[in-house]
KETIGU-493924 format. One line per 2 residues: for each residue y, x, z of C-alpha. Coordinates in steps of 0.2 Angstrom, whole numbers, plus 5000, padded with zeros to 4 digits. Example, Ala and Ser with C-alpha at 12.3 -4.5 7.8 and 13.67 -1.06 7.14 Angstrom:
BEGIN
4978,5062,5039 | 4995,5068,5036
END
This chain:
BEGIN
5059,6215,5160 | 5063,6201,5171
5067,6192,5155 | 5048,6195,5149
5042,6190,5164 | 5048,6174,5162
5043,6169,5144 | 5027,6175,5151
5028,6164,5165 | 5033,6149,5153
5020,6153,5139 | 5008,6150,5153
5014,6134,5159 | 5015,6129,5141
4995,6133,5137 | 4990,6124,5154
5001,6109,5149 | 4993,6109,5131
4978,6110,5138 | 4980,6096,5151
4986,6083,5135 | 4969,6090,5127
4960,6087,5141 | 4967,6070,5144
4966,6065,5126 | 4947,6066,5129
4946,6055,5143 | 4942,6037,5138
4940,6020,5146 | 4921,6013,5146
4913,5995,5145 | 4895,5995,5147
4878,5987,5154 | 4872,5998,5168
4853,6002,5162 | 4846,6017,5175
4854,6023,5193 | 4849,6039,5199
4856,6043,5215 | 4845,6059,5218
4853,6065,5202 | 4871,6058,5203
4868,6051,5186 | 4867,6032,5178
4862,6029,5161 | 4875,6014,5154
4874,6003,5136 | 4893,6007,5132
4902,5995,5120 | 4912,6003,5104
4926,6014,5109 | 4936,6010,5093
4940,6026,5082 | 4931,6036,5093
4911,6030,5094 | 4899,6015,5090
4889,6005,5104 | 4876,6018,5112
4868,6021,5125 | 4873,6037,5134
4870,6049,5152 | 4886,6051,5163
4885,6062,5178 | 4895,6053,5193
4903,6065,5205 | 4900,6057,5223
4885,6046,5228 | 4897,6033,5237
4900,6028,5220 | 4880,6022,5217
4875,6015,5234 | 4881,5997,5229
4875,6000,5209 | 4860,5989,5202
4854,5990,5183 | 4861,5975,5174
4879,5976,5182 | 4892,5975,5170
4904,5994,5173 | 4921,5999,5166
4925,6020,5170 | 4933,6032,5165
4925,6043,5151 | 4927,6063,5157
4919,6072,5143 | 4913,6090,5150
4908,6107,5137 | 4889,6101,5141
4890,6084,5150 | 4902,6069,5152
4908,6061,5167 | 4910,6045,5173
4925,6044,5187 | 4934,6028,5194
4918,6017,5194 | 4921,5997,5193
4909,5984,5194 | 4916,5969,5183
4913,5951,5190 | 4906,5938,5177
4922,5927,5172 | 4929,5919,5158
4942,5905,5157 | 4929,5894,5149
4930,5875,5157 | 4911,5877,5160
4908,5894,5168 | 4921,5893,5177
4918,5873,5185 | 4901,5882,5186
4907,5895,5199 | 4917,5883,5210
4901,5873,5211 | 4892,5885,5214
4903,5894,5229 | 4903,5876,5235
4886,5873,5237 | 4885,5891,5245
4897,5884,5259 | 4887,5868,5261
4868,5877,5261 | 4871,5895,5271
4851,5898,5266 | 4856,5897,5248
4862,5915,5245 | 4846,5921,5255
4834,5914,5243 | 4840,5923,5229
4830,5939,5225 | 4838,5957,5223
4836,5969,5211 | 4818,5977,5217
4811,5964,5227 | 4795,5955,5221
4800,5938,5211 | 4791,5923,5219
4777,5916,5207 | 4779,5900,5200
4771,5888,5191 | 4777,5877,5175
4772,5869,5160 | 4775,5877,5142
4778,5869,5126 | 4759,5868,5122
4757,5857,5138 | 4747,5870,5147
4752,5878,5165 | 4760,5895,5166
4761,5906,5180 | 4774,5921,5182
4761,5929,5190 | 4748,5928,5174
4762,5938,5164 | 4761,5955,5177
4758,5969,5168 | 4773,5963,5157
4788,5966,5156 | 4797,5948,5157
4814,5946,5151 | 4819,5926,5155
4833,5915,5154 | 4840,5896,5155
4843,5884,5143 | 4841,5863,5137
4842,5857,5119 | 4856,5846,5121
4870,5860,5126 | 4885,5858,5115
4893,5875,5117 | 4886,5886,5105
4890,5903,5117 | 4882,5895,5133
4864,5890,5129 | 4859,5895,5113
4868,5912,5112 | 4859,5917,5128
4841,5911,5120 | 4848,5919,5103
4848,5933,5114 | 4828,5932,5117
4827,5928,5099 | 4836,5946,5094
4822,5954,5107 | 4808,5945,5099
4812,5955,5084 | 4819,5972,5090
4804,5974,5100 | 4790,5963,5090
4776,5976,5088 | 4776,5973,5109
4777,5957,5109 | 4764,5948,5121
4756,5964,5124 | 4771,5971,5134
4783,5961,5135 | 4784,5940,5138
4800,5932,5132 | 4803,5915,5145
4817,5901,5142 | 4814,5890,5159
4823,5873,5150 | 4833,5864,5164
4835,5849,5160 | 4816,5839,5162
4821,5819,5156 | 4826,5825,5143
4817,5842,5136 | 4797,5839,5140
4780,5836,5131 | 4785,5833,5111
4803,5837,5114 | 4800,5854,5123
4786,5858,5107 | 4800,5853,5095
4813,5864,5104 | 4802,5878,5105
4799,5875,5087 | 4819,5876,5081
4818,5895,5088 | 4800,5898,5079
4794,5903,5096 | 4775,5909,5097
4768,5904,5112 | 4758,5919,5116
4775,5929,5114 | 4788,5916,5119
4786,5902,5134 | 4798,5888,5135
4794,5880,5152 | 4800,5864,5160
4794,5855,5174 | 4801,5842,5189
4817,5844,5193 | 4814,5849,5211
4802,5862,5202 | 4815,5869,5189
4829,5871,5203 | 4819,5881,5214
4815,5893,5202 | 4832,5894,5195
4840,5894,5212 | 4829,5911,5218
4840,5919,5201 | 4856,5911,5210
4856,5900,5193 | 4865,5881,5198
4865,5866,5187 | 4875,5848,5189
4872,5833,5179 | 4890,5828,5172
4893,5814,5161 | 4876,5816,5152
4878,5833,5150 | 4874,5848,5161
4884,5860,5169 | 4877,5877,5172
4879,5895,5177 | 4874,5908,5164
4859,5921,5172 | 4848,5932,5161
4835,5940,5170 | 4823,5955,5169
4806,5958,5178 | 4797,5974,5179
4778,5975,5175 | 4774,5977,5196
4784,5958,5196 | 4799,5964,5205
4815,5960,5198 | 4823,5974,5186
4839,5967,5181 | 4850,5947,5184
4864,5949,5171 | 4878,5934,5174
4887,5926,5163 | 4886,5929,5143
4898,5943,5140 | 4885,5956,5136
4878,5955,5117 | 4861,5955,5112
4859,5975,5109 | 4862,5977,5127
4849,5968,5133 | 4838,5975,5122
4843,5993,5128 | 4840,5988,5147
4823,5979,5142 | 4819,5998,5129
4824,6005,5149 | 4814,5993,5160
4798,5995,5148 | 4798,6013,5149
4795,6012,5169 | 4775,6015,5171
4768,6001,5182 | 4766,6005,5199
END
């Protein structure tokens, strides 16, 4: 009898340990582009990368089990978490927000100057504008020589990044407007209507009148869908400098920081992805999210 009990016991033990190995064996780690935060709901909507042997990029629903862990969350933020698949839901515990880096020269030379000129202005980190807060119009001149105003584009969504021509890396500058290229076509029967593609090119001695026309040109860019603007110097930097966006002439080139930027329809800012680790599909899924939002 006593002898029963035991092998009962132990059977027990056994199907709770198997299950436990089952259990964890369905947990995975997740890299993804935050899309939607729903604190109400304890719920975010994230672009994950491929799991390898497990699932392809998607976009997916995680329940998150404590509201702490969405206070300091903003679409746009790169997350890594860990995957707790559920019978009707999955989970996503251990919440990390992952800092732009890479161990590039430029990126990286980028952030020192950038924490340096933080340290020398202490306005500088109040300009910039947080996700939900109205973007400050501006006004620059377009590859067809004629003034654009953010402000002419509201009703749209505006997805807008930096770049000039003479950029030698091919994953800085034109991988991030290869990136507006890519949404040009995924979302192209919206194109003008709903949503305004903008380059803002940094680099004005260089990239304006003919030579901004001909840039636009390499990328096939329709004006009525996709602005390149330029302007004076002082101009450019403002309006790069309200994304935290920084540039430094250097030996003929320029050295920048990466920023990708999304604006809602109302003009408030939707999303500021740093750096250039996310890939094209991800910014199209968070534009496919910000475009879905009715205007207000």
């Amino acid at each position: 009898m006593i002898m029963h009990g035991l092998k009962s016991k132990l059977a027990a033990i056994a199907s709770l340990f198997l299950a436990s190995q089952i259990w964890a064996s369905e947990n995975h780690v997740v890299q993804g582009i935050l899309l939607e935060v729903n604190p109400a709901r304890l719920s975010i909507v994230v672009s994950c990368d491929a799991i390898p042997g497990y699932m392809e990029p998607m976009v997916m629903p995680f329940t998150v089990r404590s509201v702490v862990n969405l206070k300091t969350l903003a679409p746009g933020m790169s997350l890594r978490f860990e995957m707790v698949e559920g019978k009707d839901e999955a989970f996503a515990e251990n919440l990390q927000v992952i800092q732009s880096s890479t161990y590039e020269s430029e990126p990286t030379e980028a952030g020192r100057l950038t924490f340096l000129h933080r340290a020398l202005d202490p306005t500088a980190r109040a300009k910039i504008v947080k996700v939900g807060q109205p973007v400050p119009d501006f006004a620059l001149t377009d590859q067809q020589q004629q003034t654009a105003r953010l402000s002419q584009f509201k009703g749209k969504v505006v997805a807008l990044t930096f770049t000039y021509s003479r950029c030698p890396n091919p994953n800085y500058c034109f991988r991030l407007s290869n990136n507006l290229s890519l949404l040009e076509r995924r979302f192209h029967a919206r194109d003008g209507h709903n949503l305004m593609l903008v380059t803002i090119v940094i680099d004005p001695d260089q990239d304006r009148g003919k030579a901004l026309e001909k840039y636009a040109e390499t990328w096939k860019a329709d004006p009525a869908v996709w602005r390149f603007l330029t302007g004076s110097l002082a101009e450019v930097r403002e309006v790069a400098e309200s994304f935290g966006m920084n540039f430094w002439s250097d030996e003929g080139f320029l050295t920048h920081s990466f920023h990708t930027v999304v604006i809602d329809r109302d003009g408030n800012l939707a999303a500021n992805l740093e750096g250039n680790q996310f890939s094209a599909q991800q910014l199209g899924d968070l534009v496919e999210s910000v475009l879905r939002r009715p205007m207000r």
